[in-house]
Structures are given as C-alpha cells and as structure tokens.
C-alpha positions as CSV (number, residue, x, y, z in Angstrom):
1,X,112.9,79.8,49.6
2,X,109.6,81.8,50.5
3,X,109.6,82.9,54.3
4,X,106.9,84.5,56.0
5,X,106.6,86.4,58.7
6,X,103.1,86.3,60.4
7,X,101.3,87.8,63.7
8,X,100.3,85.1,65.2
9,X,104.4,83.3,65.5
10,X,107.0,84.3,66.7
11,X,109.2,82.9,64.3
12,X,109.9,83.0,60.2
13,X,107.9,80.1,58.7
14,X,109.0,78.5,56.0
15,X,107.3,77.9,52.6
16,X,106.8,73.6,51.7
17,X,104.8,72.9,48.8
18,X,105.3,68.9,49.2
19,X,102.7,67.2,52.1
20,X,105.3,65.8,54.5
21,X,104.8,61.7,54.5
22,X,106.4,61.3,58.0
23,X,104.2,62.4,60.4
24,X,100.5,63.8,60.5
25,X,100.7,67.3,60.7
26,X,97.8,69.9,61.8
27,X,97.1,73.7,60.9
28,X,98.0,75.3,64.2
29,X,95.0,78.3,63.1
30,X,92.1,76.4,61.9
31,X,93.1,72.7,63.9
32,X,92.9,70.5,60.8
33,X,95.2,67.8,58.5
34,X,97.4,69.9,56.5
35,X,96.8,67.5,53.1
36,X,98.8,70.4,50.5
37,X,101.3,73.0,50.7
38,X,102.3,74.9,54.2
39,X,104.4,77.2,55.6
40,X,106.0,75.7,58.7
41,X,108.5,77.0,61.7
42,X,111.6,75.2,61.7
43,X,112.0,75.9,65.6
44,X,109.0,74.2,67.1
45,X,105.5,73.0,65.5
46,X,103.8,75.2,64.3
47,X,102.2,74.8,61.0
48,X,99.9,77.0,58.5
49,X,98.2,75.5,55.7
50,X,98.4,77.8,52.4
51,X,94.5,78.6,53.0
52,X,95.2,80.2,56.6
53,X,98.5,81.5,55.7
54,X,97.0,84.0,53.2
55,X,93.9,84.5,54.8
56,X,93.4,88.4,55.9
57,X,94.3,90.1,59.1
58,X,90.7,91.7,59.4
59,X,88.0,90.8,57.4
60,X,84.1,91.8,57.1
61,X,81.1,88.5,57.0
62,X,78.3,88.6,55.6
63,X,76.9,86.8,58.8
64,X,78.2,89.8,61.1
65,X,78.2,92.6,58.7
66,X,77.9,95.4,61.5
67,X,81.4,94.9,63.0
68,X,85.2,93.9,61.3
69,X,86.2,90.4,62.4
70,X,90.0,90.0,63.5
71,X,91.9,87.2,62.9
72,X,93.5,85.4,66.6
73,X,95.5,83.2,66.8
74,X,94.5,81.3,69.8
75,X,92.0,82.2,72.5
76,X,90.3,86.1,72.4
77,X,88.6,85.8,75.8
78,X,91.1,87.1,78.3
79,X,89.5,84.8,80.6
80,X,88.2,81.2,79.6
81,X,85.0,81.6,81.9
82,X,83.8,85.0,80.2
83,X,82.1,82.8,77.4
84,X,80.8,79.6,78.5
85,X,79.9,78.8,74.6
86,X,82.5,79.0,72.0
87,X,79.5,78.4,69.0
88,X,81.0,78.9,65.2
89,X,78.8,81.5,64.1
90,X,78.3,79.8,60.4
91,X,78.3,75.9,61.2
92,X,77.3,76.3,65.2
93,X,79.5,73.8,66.0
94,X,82.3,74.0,68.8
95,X,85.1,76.6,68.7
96,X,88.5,74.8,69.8
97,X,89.7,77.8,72.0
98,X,93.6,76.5,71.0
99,X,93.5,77.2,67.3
100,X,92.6,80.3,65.6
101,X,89.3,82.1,65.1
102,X,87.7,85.5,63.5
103,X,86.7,87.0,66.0
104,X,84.5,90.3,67.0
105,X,85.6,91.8,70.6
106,X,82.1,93.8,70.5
107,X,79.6,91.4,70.4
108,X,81.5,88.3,71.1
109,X,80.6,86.8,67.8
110,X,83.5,84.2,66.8
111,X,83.8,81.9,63.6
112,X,86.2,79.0,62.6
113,X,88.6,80.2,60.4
114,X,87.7,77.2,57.7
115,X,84.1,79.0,57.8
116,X,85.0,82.4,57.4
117,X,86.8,81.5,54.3
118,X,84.9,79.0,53.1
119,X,83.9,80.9,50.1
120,X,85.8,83.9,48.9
121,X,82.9,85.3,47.5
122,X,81.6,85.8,50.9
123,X,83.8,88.2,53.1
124,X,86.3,91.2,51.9
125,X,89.6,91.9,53.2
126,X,89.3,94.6,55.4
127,X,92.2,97.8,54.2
128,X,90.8,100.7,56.1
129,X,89.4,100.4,59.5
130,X,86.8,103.1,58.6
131,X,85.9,101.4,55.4
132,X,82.8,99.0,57.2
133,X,81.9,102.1,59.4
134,X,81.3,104.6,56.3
135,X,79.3,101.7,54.9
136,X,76.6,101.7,57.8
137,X,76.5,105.7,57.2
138,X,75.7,105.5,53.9
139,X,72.0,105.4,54.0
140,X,71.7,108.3,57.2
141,X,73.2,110.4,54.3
142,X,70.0,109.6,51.5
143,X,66.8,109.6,54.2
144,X,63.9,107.8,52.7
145,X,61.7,110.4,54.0
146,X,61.3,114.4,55.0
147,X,58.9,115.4,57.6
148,X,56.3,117.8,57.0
149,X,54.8,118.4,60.6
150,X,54.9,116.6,63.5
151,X,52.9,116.9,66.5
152,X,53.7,116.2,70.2
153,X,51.8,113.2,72.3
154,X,53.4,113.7,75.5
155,X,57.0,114.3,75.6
156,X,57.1,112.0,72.9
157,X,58.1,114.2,69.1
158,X,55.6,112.4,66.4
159,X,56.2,112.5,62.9
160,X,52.5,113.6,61.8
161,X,53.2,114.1,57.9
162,X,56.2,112.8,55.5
163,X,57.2,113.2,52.2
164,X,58.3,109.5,51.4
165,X,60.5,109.2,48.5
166,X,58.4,105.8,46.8
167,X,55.1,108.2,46.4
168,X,54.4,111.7,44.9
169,X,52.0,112.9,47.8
170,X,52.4,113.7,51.2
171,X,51.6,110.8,53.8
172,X,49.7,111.2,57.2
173,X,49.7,108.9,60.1
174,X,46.8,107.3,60.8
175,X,45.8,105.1,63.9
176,X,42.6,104.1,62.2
177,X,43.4,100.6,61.5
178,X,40.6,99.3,59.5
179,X,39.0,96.9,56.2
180,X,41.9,94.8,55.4
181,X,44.4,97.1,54.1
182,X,47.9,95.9,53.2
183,X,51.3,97.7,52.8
184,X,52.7,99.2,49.5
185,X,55.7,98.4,51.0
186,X,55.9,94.3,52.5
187,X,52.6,93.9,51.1
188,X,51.2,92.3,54.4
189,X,48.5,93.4,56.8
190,X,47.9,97.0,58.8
191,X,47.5,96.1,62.0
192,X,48.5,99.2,64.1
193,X,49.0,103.0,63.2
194,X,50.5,103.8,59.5
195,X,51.5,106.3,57.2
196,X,48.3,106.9,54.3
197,X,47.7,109.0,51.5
198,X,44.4,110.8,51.6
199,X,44.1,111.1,47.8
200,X,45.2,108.1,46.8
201,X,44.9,104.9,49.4
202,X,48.5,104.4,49.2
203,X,49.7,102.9,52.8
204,X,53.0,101.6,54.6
205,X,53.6,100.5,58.1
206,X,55.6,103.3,60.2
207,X,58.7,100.6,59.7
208,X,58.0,100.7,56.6
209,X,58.2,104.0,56.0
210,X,61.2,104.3,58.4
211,X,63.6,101.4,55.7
212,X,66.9,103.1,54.9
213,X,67.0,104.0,51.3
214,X,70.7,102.1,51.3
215,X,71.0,98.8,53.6
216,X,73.6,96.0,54.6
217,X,71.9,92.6,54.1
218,X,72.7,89.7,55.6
219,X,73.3,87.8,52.2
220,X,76.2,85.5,51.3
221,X,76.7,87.0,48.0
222,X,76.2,90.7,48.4
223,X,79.1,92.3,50.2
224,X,77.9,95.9,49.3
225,X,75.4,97.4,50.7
226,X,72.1,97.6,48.4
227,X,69.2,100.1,47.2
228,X,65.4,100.5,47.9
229,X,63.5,100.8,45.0
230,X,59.7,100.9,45.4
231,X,56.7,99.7,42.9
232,X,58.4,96.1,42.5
233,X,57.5,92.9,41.1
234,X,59.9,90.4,41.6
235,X,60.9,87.2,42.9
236,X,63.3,87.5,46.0
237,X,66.7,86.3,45.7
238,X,66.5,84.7,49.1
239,X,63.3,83.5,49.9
240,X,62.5,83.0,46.7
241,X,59.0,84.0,46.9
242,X,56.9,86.5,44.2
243,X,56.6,90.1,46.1
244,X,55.2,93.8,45.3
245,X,56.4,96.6,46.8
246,X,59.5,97.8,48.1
247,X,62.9,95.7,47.4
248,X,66.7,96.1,48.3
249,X,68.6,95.9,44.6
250,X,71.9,94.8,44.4
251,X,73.3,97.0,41.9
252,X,77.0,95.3,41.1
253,X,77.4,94.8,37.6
254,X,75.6,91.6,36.0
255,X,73.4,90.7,39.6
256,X,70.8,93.5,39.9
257,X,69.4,90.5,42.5
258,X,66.3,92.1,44.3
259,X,66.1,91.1,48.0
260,X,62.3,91.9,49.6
261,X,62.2,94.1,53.0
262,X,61.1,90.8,55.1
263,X,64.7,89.1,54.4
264,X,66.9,92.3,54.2
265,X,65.6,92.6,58.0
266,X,66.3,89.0,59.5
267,X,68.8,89.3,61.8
268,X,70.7,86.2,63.4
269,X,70.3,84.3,66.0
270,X,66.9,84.4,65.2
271,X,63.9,84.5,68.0
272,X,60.7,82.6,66.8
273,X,57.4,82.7,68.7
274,X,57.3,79.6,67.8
275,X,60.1,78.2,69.9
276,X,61.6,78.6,72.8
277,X,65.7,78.9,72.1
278,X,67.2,80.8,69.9
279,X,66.8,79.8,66.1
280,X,70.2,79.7,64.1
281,X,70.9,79.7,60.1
282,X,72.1,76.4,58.6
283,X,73.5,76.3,55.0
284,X,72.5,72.4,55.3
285,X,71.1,70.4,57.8
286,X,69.8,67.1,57.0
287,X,67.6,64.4,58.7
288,X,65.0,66.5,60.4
289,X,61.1,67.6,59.5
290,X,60.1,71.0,59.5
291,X,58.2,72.2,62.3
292,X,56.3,74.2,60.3
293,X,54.9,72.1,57.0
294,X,56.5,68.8,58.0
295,X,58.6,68.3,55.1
296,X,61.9,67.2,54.7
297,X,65.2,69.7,55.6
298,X,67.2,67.3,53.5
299,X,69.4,69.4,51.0
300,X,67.7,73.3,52.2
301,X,68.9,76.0,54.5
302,X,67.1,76.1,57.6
303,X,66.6,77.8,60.7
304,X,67.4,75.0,63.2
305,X,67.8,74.7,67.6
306,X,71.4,73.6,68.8
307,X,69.6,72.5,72.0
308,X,66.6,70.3,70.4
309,X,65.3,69.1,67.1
310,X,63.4,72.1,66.0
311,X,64.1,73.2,62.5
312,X,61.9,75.3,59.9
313,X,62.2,75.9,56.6
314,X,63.6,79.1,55.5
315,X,60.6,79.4,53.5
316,X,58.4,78.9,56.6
317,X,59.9,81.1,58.9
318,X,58.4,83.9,57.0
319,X,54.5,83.0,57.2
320,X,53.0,85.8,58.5
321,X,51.7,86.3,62.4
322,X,48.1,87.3,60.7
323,X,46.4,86.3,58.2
324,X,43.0,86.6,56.2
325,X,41.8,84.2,53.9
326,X,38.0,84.5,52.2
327,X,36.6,81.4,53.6
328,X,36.6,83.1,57.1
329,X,35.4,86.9,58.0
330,X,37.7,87.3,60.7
331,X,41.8,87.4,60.8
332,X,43.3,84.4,61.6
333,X,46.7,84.1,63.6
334,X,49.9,81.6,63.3
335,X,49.6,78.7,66.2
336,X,52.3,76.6,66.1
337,X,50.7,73.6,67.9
338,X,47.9,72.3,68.4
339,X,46.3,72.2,72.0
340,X,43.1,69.9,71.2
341,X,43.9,66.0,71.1
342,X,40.4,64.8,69.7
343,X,41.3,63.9,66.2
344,X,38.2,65.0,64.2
345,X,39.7,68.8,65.1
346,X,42.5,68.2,63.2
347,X,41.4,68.7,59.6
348,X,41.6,71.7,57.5
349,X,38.5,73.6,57.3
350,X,39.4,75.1,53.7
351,X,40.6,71.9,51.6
352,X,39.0,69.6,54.6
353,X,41.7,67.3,53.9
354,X,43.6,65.8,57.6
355,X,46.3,68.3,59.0
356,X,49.1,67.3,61.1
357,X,48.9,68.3,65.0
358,X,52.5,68.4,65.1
359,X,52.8,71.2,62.5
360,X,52.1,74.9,62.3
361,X,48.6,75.8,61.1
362,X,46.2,79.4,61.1
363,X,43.5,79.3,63.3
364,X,40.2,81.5,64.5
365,X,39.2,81.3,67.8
366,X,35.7,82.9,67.2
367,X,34.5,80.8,64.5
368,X,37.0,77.9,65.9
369,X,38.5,77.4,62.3
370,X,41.8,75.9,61.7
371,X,44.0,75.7,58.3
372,X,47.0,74.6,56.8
373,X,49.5,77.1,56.0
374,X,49.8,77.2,52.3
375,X,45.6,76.6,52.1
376,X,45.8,80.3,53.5
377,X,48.2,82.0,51.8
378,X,48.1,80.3,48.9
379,X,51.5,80.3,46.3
380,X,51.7,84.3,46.4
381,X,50.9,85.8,49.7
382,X,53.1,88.4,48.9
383,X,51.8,90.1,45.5
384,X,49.0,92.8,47.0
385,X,45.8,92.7,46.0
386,X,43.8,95.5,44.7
387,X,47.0,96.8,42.5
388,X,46.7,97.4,38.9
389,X,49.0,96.0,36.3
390,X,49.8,95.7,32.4
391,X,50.9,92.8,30.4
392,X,52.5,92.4,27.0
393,X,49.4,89.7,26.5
394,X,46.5,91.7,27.1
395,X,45.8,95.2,25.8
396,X,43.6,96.5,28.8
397,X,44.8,97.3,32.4
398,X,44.3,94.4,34.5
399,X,43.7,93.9,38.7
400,X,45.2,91.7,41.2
401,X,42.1,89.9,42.5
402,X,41.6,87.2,44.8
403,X,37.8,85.7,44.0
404,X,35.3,84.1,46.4
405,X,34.0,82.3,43.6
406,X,36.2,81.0,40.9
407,X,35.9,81.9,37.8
408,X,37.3,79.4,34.7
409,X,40.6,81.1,33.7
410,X,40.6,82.4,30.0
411,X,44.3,80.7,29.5
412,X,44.0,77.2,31.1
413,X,40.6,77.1,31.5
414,X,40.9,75.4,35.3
415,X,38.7,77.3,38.1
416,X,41.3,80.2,39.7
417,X,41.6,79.3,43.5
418,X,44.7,81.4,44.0
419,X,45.9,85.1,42.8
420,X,44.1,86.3,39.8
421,X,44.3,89.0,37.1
422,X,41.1,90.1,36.4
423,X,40.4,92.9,33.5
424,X,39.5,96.6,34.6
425,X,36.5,97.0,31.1
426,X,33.4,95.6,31.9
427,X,33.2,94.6,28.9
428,X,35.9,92.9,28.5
429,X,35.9,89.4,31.2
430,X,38.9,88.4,31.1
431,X,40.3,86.7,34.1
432,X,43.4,85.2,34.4
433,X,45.7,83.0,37.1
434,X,48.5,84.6,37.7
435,X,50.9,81.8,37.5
436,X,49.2,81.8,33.6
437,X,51.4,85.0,33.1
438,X,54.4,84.4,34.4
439,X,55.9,84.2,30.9
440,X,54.4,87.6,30.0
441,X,56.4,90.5,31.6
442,X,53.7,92.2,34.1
443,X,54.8,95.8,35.1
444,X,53.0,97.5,38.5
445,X,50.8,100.7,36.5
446,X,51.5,103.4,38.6
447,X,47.9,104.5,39.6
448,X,45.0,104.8,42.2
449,X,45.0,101.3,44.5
450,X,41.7,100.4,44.2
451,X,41.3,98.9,47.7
C-alpha cells in the first residue's frame, strides 16, 4: 500500500489506482473530477489526483520566468480583499481561492495548477532556490558591450563610444537621426539617438545595443535561457516571420530555434496603444476577428481583452509604430481606427482596393494617405534593406533592394512588388524576388551596408 505524506494535509493519503463508482469525487488542489488513480485521506475528504499528487513543490513558468512559483494549497492572500482578481495567468479564467494554485508572493502572479502542468515540457522542478536567480545573472556576467568614453550631459553619465561585441569597430552615439536608416539589430527604423560606425554605416538603437548577450524568453519550449548571435537570417520561432539581424538561439541539443529581439522582449500582460486594457496571451481563442487585419482568431494564439472583445493576432501585434513605404515620401504611423466616416476615405491608396474602417491601417497626415497593413510592409518587413548577401544560385554578390519600379524577376518572371535581390556587377542584371530564393541557402556577406 503506497502512502504519501504531502504539505498541503495533514494526514497520510492513501494510494487508489481504481476511480471509485460510488460517489463523484473532486481533486481538493486543482477542483476537478478525479476520472483515474488518486491518493485519498481516509480521515476526511480530501482527494489528489495522481497529476497533482506528483506535481513539484516549487516550480519555474515559462509565463513568469523572473520569479519561482510555489505550490498552495488553498488561498495565498492572507487577506481575501488584498486581490480583488484571482485571473489564471495562462487561461485568464477565474482562480477558485479553495483549491490549490502556483503562486508568486512577489508579484502576485497566480496560475491553476491544471495550467501550470499542462505540458511538462513547459516548467522545471525547482531543486535549488538559487538555481532561477543565477539564471537572470548569467548574462550581467558576458556584457554585450565595453565602453570606450563617455561624456557627461548634466548629472546624467553617457556612454559616448562602445565596443559592441556583433561589430569589429568602435560605435559612437549619434543624435542625428536622419535618411531612413534601419537597425542591424531589429532591422526597423532610427527614430531617436543611436549607436553608428563612422567607417562603415553599421547602426543599432541604444536598446539595441544595450540586449544581454544571454536572455530568459518568454517561450513555452525553452526553459534555458538563450544566446545573441548577430548577422542572422532566419525565420523566428515565434512570430514566424523572416528577420536580419540580431537573434536569441536556443542552443539545447537538436532545437538551435532562433527567437528575433522583438519577441524575446514581450513581456505579459501586454499594453497596446491600441487599446485601452491590458492585452493578455491566449494559446486559443476562437470566435473573434482581429482588430488589426480582421481575420479570423479561430485555431491561433492571440493577444485578447478579458474585459471586451478586442483580440489581435500575434502576428499583428508586432507591426511597427512607423513605417515607410515608396509610394509616400514621408513616414507613416500605425492608427488603429479610423476617425473619418465618409466612405470614399476608406480605400487603400497603394493597392486602391476598399479597407475596413474597423481595422488597423498606416496613415500620413501631410499627404492624407492611408494603407492597409501588409500593402506597407509587405511579406518581409523585417529583412533590412541595403545588406549584401550570397547564394548558392548565383555566383556574384547580390543586394537586398526594394524597387520603385518593378523590374520582371529573372526566376518567375512576374514584376517584383516586394523584397528583392538585385546583383552588385553592372553588368550582370539580375534581379530576383526574394521569396524566389527561399530554397537557395542565402548567407548575410559580412561587408560595408550600402545604405
């Protein structure tokens, strides 16, 4: 006969592999039907199933990586009014405050225990209390950077010069923000003061240039933390969208996933400027439209409102503030409704075809253009432009390129709208779609940017 003692009863519980055909009986740590084998307390009611039984004292979550979450038994808040909302921090639904929970006394973040171990894949057993805490050290002791001078602006210490370890020359900051020049890093826009290299045009945002060389991701199926590795291209493990630049590498035998800066820094809840509340992560939630594109939410993870209907795409929530596209000379910025009722505004001034009011679009407020989404960033907002590359198809070093005109490609031969590879010899003309190499391996050339 297997007894077990356990923290959260005061008496030995004994093991019953048979369901009991009697009476209904319930879990007393996560609240539901125990349908399989239990270990039960032959004094009074109280019932584990198997699943909670074994599950461990302390564990770590991927969706609260910073802290350890203990296991309770019934209620953590010494008093019920010190948290009004008892939200599951995976499925957002209610926390019954009479069963058991995983629970973080720091931040107040609790869990259902059916969540927490809903995959084992997705949390560790906790053995030593220091174990999560020499974890979030580990990248304070491999900097990403060394400073070469600083200067003082105020009683504020600026780091003037760096030696960043993703380039081999010395970077300055620079408040000249101008031209459209993108990070080697994110591989989005410079809008305010960066680190440059004056001999090579090699930029990064100050955050950037600040991303621990070692990071803890919020990431179901990376427990350990991962490595920065610059001069990437890759298709994110998360987002699932084509990048350049810097990515976080998972480095545990047979993954190697690669995890772009964008996602590695989404923290949750989530704040959108889009929305008013609080956006939280849903593995699933069905029935709704995006905000964003309007499409369906059916069968995707999403980032969706407790309090109201708003969802967005995971995809979505990553379109950037600003924009540029060619058809317009100015930036355009994210507006996520639209303020005009007169319905001839609301068409797309780059495909021209009708765009939803209800849906996020770009706009510019000097030449009073507006856009769909994807019509401005096209398939691969995220691959910079004005980098060289090589291919295993073509013998000359080829440019990422996006043309004003469009040129017939020499693969498909269909006009190239979108990203293109274009051919450094004169001589040579060839131009390419991207997409048209995607079954070619295409390696970043590590030389001069030419924009």
């Amino acid at each position: 006969m297997e007894v077990l003692r356990h923290f959260s009863h005061e008496h030995p519980l004994i093991f019953n592999e048979e369901r009991s055909h009697e009476n209904e009986v319930y879990c007393s740590a996560c609240g539901e039907l125990v349908l399989g084998p239990r270990f039960s307390c032959m004094e009074c009611g109280f019932h584990l199933d198997k699943n909670c039984a074994e599950a461990p004292d302390v564990m770590n979550h991927p969706f609260h990586r910073k802290h350890n979450l203990e296991l309770k038994a019934s209620s953590p808040y010494d008093d019920d009014n010190e948290c009004t909302a008892h939200d599951c921090g995976l499925c957002h639904e209610d926390v019954n405050m009479e069963s058991g929970s995983y629970y973080c006394s720091k931040c107040k973040f609790i869990i259902h225990v059916n969540c927490a171990l809903k995959d084992a894949r997705w949390y560790y057993k906790i053995e030593s209390k220091d174990k999560v805490n020499a974890m979030s050290a580990v990248g304070a002791l491999d900097p990403s950077f060394f400073v070469v001078k600083t200067t003082k602006i105020g009683e504020e210490i600026i780091n003037a010069e760096i030696q960043h370890f993703s380039h081999q020359h010395n970077l300055v900051l620079s408040n000249e923000v101008k031209d459209r020049r993108y990070c080697d890093g994110c591989s989005q826009l410079i809008l305010t003061s960066f680190y440059g290299c004056l001999e090579c045009d090699f930029f990064l945002h100050k955050y950037c240039a600040k991303l621990p060389k070692k990071k803890q991701v919020i990431s179901l199926y990376h427990q350990d933390p991962l490595s920065l590795i610059p001069h990437c291209i890759f298709k994110c493990a998360l987002c699932r969208f084509m990048r350049s630049g810097f990515a976080y590498k998972c480095e545990v035998y047979m993954c190697n996933d690669l995890i772009c800066v964008r996602c590695a820094e989404i923290h949750l809840p989530y704040k959108s400027q889009g929305h008013k509340h609080p956006i939280r992560f849903y593995l699933q939630l069905n029935g709704l439209s995006c905000n964003a594109c309007g499409g369906s939410t059916d069968g995707v993870s999403i980032y969706g409102c407790k309090t109201c209907s708003f969802a967005v795409h995971y995809q979505c929530i990553l379109a950037p503030q600003i924009a540029w596209h060619e058809g317009d000379k100015h930036f355009l910025t994210l507006r996520y409704n639209e303020d005009n009722d007169y319905s001839e505004h609301h068409y797309c001034d780059i495909c021209e075809e009708k765009r939803s009011p209800n849906t996020w679009f770009y706009h510019c407020a000097i030449c009073d253009n507006s856009a769909h989404i994807h019509c401005v960033l096209g398939d691969y907002p995220f691959i910079k432009r004005g980098r060289t590359f090589i291919t295993n198809d073509h013998q000359h070093t080829l440019i990422s390129v996006q043309k004003a005109h469009h040129p017939k490609c020499c693969k498909c031969g269909e006009p190239c709208f979108d990203l293109t590879l274009e051919c450094l010899e004169e001589e040579c003309k060839y131009i390419s779609h991207w997409r048209c190499n995607s079954n070619y391996k295409i390696l970043w050339k590590h030389s001069k940017n030419l924009v």
